[in-house]
N, C-alpha and C positions, 0 to 999 in steps of 0.2 A: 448425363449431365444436362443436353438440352432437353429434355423432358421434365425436370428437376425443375431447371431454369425458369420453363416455359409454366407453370404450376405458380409461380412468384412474382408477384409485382415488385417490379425491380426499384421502387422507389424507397418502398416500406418495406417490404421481405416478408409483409404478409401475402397469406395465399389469394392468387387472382381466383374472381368470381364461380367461374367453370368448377375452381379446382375444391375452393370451399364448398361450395353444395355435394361433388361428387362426397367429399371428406365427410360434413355431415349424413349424407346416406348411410354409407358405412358406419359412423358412430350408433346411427340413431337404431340402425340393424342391430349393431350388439346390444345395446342398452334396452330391446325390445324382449329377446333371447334371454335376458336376466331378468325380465318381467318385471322390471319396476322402474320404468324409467326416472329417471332423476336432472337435475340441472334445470338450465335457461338460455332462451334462444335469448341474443341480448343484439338488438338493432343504437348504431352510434350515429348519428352526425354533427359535423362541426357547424354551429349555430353563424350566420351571415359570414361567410366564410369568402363567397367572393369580395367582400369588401378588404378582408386583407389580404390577396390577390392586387386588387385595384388599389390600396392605398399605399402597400409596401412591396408589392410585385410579389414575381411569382417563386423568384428563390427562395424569399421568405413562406410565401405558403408552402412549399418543398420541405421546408425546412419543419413546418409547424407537423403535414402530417408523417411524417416522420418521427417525431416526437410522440405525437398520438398514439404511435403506430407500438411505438416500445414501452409506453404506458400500457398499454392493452398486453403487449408479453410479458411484462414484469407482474403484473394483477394476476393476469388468466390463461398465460402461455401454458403453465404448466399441469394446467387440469382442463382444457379446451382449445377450442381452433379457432383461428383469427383469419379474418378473409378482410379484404379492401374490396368493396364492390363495386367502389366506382368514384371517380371523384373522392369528396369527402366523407362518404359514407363507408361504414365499416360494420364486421358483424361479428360475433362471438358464439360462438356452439360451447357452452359450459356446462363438459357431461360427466360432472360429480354433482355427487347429492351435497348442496350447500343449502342452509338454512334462509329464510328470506328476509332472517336479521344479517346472516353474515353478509348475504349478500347486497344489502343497503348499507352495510359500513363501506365493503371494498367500492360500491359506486359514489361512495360520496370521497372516499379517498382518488377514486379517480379523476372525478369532477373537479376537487383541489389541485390536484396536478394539472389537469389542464388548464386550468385558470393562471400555471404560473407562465405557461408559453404567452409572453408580453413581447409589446412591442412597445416604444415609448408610453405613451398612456391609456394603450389599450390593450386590455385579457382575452384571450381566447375561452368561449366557452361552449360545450356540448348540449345534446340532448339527447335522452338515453330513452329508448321501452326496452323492457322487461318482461320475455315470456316463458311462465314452468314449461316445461317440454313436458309436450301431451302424446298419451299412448296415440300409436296410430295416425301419428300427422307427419306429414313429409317437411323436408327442410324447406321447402317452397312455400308449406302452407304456413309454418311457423314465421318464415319472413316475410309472412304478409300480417299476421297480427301481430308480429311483434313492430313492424313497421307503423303499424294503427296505432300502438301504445306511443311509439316515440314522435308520433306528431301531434297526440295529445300530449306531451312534456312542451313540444314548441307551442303549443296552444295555449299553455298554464302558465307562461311568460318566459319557456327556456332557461338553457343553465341550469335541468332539473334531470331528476327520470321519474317514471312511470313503470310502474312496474306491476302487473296482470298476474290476476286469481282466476280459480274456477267460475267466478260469478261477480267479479267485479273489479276495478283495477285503481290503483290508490297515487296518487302524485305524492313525491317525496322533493322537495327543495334543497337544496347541499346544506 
């Protein structure tokens, strides 16, 4: 049980950092063995995030990635691994072969739900990259580009994703 425990960010109940990387190894192992890997390394974070921290305190950020945290299980629990890396960043290993139409529906459907975590008159909103899992790349190397993807979304004005091809990567707006 504490080793269970110790694998979980107790706030989210997604898996701590260590534990999502070891998780992706092991997926990425199988998915190699099948020879055809499939899915997308998907990098989250919540767009000025300490400011509602600082303007509604930290319950309510508690509160918000929490929320996030079960958007991301209800999308992609059941076909991927969800890790909290730290703060407000979060990350998804999505290792089913999903199309890269379907998957700009389920990010823009994500992106609407995060937008409904409100606080008086203000939305919370993300910024997503989007990387295919590539033969032969470790989950380190994937969350480093898929990390490059999601700070080109904050770059193309946020509240977006990005999401990376063999040869080139396309910004998608909700």
């Amino acid at each position: 049980y504490q080793a269970y425990e110790g694998k979980l960010d107790s706030l989210t109940g997604a898996l701590v950092r260590r534990a999502f990387f070891s998780s992706c190894g092991r997926a990425l192992r199988s998915l190699e063995r099948q020879d055809a890997p499939a899915g997308y390394f998907i990098m989250v974070d919540l767009d000025d995030f300490k400011t509602v921290n600082d303007l509604y305190g930290h319950p309510e950020g508690d509160r918000a990635l929490k929320e996030v945290a079960q958007c991301l299980k209800e999308l992609f629990g059941h076909e991927g691994i969800i890790g909290r890396l730290g703060g407000d960043e979060f990350a998804v290993l999505l290792y089913q072969d999903v199309s890269r139409a379907e998957l700009e529906v389920d990010l823009r459907h994500f992106l609407s739900r995060v937008r409904k975590i409100a606080w008086e008159d203000r939305h919370l909103t993300c910024s997503v990259g989007a990387l295919p899992i590539r033969s032969g790349y470790t989950p380190e190397e994937l969350y480093h580009d898929a990390d490059q993807l999601l700070y080109a979304a904050k770059e193309q004005g946020r509240d977006q994703f990005v999401i990376g091809a063999d040869t080139a990567t396309q910004a998608v707006a909700p």
